[in-house]
PADRENLUM-496545 format. One record per residue: y, z, x of N, C-alpha, C in turn. Coordinates in pm, whole numbers, plus 50000, padded with zeros to 5 digits. Example, Ala and Ser with C-alpha at 12.3 -4.5 7.8 and 13.67 -1.06 7.14 Angstrom:
npy npz npx capy capz capx cpy cpz cpx
49431 50780 51319 49550 50780 51230 49670 50780 51320
49775 50708 51285 49894 50714 51367 50003 50787 51290
! end
This chain:
npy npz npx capy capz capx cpy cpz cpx
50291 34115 19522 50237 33999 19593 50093 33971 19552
49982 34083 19522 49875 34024 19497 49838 34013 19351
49960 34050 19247 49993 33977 19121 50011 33850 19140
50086 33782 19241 50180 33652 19234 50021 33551 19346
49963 33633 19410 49904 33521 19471 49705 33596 19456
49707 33578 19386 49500 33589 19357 49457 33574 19454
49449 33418 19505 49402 33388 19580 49392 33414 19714
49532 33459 19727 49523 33478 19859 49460 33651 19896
49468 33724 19799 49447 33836 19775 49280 33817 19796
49241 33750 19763 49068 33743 19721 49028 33695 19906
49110 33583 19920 49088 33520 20070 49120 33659 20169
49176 33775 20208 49222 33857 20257 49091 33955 20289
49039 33989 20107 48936 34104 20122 48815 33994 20154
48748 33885 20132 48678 33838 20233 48663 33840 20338
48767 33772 20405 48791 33814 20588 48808 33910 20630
48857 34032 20547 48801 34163 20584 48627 34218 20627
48578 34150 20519 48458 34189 20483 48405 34129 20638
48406 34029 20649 48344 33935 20778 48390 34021 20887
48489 34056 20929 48524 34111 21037 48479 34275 21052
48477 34350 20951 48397 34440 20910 48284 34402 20985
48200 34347 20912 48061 34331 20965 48069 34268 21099
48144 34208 21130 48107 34154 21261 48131 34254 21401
48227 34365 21381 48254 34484 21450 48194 34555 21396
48111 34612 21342 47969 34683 21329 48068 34827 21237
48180 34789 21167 48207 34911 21126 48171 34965 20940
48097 34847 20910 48019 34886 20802 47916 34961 20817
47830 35092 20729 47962 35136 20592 48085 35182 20618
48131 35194 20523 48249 35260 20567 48235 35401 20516
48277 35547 20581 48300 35664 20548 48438 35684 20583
48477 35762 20429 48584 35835 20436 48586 36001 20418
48454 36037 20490 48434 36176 20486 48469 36264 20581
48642 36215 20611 48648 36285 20737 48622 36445 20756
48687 36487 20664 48687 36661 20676 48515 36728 20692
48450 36694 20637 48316 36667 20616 48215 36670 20792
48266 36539 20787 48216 36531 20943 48260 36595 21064
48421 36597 21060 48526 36730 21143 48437 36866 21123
48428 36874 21031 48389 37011 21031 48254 37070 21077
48169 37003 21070 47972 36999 21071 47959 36920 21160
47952 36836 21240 47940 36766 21307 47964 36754 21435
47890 36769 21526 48020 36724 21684 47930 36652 21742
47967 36521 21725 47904 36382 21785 47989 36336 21900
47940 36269 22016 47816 36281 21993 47760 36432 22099
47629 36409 22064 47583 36595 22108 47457 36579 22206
47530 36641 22334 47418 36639 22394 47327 36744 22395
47347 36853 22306 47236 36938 22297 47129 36882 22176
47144 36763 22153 47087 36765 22063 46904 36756 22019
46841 36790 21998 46667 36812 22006 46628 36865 22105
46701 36949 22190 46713 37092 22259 46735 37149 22252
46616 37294 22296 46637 37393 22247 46592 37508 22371
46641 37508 22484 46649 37547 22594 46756 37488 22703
46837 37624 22749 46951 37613 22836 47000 37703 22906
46979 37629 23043 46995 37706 23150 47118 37671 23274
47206 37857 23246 47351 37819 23330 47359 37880 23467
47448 37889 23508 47480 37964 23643 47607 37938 23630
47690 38068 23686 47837 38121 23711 47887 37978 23770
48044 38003 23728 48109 37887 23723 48118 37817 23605
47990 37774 23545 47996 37661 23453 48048 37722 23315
48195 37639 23310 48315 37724 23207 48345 37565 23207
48427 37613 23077 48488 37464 22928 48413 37387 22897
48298 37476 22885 48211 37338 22744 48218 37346 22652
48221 37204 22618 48314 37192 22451 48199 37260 22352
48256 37258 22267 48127 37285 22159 48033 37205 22162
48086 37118 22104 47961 36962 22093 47853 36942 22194
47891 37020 22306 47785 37013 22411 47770 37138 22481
47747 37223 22368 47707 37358 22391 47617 37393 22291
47541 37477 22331 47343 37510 22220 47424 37585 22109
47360 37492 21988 47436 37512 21823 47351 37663 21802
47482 37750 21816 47446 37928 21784 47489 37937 21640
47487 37838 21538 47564 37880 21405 47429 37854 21283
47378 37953 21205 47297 37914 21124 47161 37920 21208
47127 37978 21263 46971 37983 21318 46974 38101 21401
46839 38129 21413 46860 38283 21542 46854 38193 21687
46867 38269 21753 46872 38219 21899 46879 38395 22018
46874 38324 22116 46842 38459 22228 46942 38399 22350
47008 38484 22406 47057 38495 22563 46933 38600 22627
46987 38578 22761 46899 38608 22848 46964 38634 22997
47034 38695 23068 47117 38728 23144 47031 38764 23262
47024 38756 23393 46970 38800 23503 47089 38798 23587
47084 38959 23607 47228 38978 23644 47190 39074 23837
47279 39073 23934 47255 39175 24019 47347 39295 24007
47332 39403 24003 47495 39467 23962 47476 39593 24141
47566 39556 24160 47597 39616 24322 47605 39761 24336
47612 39863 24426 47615 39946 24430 47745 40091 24411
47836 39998 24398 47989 39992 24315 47955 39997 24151
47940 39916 24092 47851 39875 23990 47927 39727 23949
47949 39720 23821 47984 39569 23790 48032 39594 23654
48130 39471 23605 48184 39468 23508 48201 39356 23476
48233 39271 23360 48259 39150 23341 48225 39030 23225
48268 38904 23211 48247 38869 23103 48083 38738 23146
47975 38752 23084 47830 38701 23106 47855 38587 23032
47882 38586 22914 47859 38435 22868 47940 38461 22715
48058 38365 22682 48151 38354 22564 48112 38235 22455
48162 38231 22403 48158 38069 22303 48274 38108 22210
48379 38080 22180 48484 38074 22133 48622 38201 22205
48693 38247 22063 48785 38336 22117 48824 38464 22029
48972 38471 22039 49010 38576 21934 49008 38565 21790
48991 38423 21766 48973 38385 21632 48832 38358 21567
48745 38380 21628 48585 38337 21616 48529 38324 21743
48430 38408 21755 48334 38414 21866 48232 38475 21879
48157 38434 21960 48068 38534 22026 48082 38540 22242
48026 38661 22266 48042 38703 22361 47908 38861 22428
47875 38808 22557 47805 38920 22593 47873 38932 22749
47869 39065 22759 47992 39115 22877 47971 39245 22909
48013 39306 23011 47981 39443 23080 48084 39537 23135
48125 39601 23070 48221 39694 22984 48219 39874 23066
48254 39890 23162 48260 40041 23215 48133 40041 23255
48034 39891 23301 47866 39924 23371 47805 39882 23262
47826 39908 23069 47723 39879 22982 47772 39751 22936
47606 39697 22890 47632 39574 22845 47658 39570 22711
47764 39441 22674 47784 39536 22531 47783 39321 22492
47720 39355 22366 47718 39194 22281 47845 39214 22163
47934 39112 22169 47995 39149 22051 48016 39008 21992
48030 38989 21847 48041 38897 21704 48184 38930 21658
48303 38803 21638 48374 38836 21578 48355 38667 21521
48344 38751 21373 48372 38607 21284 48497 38601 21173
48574 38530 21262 48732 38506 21213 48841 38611 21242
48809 38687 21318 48880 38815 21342 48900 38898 21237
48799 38886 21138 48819 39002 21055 48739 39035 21051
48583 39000 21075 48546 39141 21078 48465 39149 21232
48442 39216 21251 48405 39261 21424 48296 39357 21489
48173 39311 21553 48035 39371 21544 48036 39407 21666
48043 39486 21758 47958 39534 21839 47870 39632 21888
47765 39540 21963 47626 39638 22005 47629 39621 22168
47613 39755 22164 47668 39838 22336 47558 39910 22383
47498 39880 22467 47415 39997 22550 47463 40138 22547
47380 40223 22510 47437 40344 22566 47472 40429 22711
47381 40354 22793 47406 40400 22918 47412 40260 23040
47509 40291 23129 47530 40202 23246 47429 40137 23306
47411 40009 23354 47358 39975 23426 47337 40019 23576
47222 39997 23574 47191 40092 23742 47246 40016 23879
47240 40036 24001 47202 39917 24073 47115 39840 24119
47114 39715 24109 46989 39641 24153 46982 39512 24030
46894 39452 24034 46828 39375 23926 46823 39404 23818
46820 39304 23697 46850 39391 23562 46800 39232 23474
46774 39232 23393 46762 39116 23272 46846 39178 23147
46952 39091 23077 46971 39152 23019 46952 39028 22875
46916 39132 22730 46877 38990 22668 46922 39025 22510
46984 38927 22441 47042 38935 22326 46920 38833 22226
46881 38908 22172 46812 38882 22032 46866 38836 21882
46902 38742 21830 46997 38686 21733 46915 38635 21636
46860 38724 21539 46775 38710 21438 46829 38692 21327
46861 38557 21277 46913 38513 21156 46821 38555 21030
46898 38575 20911 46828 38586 20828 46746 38453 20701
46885 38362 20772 46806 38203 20677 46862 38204 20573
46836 38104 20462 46864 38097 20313 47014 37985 20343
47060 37960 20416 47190 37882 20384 47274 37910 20510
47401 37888 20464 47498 37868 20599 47565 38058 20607
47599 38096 20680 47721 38202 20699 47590 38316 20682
47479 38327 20688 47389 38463 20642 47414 38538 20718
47380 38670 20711 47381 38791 20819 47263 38777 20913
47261 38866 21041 47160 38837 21123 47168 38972 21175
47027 39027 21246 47021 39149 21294 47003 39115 21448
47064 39232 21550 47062 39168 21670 47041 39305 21729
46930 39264 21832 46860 39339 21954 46941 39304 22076
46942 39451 22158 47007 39420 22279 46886 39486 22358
46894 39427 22460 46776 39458 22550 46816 39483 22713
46805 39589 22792 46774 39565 22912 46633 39625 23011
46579 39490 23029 46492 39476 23090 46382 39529 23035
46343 39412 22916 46261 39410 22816 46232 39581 22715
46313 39654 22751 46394 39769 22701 46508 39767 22564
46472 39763 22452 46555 39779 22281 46599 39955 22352
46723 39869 22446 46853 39951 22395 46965 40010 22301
46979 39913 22181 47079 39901 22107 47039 39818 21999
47063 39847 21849 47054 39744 21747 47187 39714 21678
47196 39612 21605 47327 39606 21483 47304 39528 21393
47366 39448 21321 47363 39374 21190 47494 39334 21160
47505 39242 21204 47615 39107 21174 47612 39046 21015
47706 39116 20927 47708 39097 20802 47760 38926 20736
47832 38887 20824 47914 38768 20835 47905 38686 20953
47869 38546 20946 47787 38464 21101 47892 38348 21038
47917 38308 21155 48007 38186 21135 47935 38053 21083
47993 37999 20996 47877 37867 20911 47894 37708 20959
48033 37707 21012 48070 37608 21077 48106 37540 21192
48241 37566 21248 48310 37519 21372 48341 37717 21419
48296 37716 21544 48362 37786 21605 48481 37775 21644
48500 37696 21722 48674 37677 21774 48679 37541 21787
48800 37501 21784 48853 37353 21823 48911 37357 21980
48945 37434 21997 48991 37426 22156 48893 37547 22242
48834 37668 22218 48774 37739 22328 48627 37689 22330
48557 37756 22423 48467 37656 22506 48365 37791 22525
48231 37735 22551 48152 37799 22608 48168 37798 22767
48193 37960 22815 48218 38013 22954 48095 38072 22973
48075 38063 23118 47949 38187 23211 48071 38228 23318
48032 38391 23297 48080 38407 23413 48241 38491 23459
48260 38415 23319 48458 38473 23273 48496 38383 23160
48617 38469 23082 48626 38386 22995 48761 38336 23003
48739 38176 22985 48853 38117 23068 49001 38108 22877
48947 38132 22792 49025 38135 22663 49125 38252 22633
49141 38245 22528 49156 38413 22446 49080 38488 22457
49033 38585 22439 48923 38714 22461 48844 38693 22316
48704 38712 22323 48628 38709 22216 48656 38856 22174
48673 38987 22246 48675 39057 22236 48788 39129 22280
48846 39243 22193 48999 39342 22264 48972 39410 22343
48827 39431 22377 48822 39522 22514 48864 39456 22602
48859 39339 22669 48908 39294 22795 49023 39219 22790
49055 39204 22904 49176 39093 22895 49144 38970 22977
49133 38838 22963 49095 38719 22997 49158 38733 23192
49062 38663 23230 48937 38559 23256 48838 38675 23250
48836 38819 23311 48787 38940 23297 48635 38895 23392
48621 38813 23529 48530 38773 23531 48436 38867 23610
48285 38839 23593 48184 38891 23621 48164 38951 23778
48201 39059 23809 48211 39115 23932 48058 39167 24001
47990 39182 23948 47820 39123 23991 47772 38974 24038
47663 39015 24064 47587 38865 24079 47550 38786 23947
47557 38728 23901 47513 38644 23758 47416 38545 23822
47308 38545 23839 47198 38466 23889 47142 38301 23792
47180 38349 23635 47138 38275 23530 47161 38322 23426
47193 38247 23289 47165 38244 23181 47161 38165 23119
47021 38209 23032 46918 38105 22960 46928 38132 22808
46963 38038 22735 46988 38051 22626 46823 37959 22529
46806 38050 22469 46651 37946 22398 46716 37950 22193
46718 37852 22141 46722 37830 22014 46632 37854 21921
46630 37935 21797 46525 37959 21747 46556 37838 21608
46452 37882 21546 46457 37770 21400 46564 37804 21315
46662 37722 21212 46796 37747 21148 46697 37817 21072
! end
């Protein structure tokens, strides 16, 4: 047909063009995979770099959860742990297939990194949490140079370097398409095989503050 008629062929991609522009969908990108992948628009974390939760607040999507991929960053946990003691999951961002997660494991707080489920980092207090008040705080010191670098990570309670490790492999892209940043319990798959889901926080969880450092 647009052998047999030029013209009308030529008249077609014109009125394309007009209607194009007139619905504002010029340029055009066909970079979908590109943008799927790097991207989660639109973002309300975006030119923030401070965030502050309280228990309950579970299924935030990525796109509107503080970008932990490619930069260091810190948690910050203010926890009460009772005289029983406490156990439970503090704060997730993905699942069994990619995640991160900080959670409290037989009383200790333990941070753990799994990027892609193959390989699998965790840094554990050595000894239980007491009762009473506690800060507990994850240190996520990227190393820079590009996407996927390793990062060394401090665990802290109550401004106390309990525990170190080194995350050889950091996720460069999408964490998950369906799990969510949880406080509190994790409402997904388990970031981690120690627990079994929702696994939630049987203490007080008062806050957690997440601060972004530079990619």
């Amino acid at each position: 047909l647009a052998v047999k008629n030029p013209e009308k062929l030529q008249a077609l991609k014109d009125l394309c063009l007009v209607e194009a522009t007139r619905n504002n969908v010029l340029p055009l990108d066909d970079s979908n995979i590109e943008r799927f992948a790097t991207a989660n628009r639109p973002s309300y974390t975006a030119g923030r770099t401070t965030f502050t939760y309280h228990e309950g607040m579970i299924r935030i999507p990525e796109g509107a959860a503080p970008e932990l991929k490619n930069r260091s960053w810190s948690i910050a946990a203010e926890v009460t742990i009772p005289a029983r003691g406490a156990e439970g999951v503090i704060m997730t961002m993905g699942g069994r297939f990619n995640g991160i997660g900080l959670y409290v494991k037989d009383g200790k707080p333990v941070f753990h990194y799994n990027f892609l489920g193959l390989q699998r980092t965790s840094v554990a207090a050595p000894e239980a949490l007491k009762p009473g008040d506690h800060t507990i705080t994850v240190q996520f010191k990227y190393s820079g140079g590009g996407m996927g670098k390793p990062a060394d990570v401090d665990l802290l309670v109550d401004g106390k370097n309990v525990a170190t490790g080194r995350v050889e492999k950091t996720i460069p892209i999408r964490i998950s398409l369906d799990e969510t940043l949880d406080i509190g319990e994790d409402t997904g798959t388990p970031v981690s095989e120690d627990y079994h889901t929702p696994f939630k926080f049987t203490g007080t969880l008062n806050k957690v503050v997440i601060e972004l450092g530079k990619s």
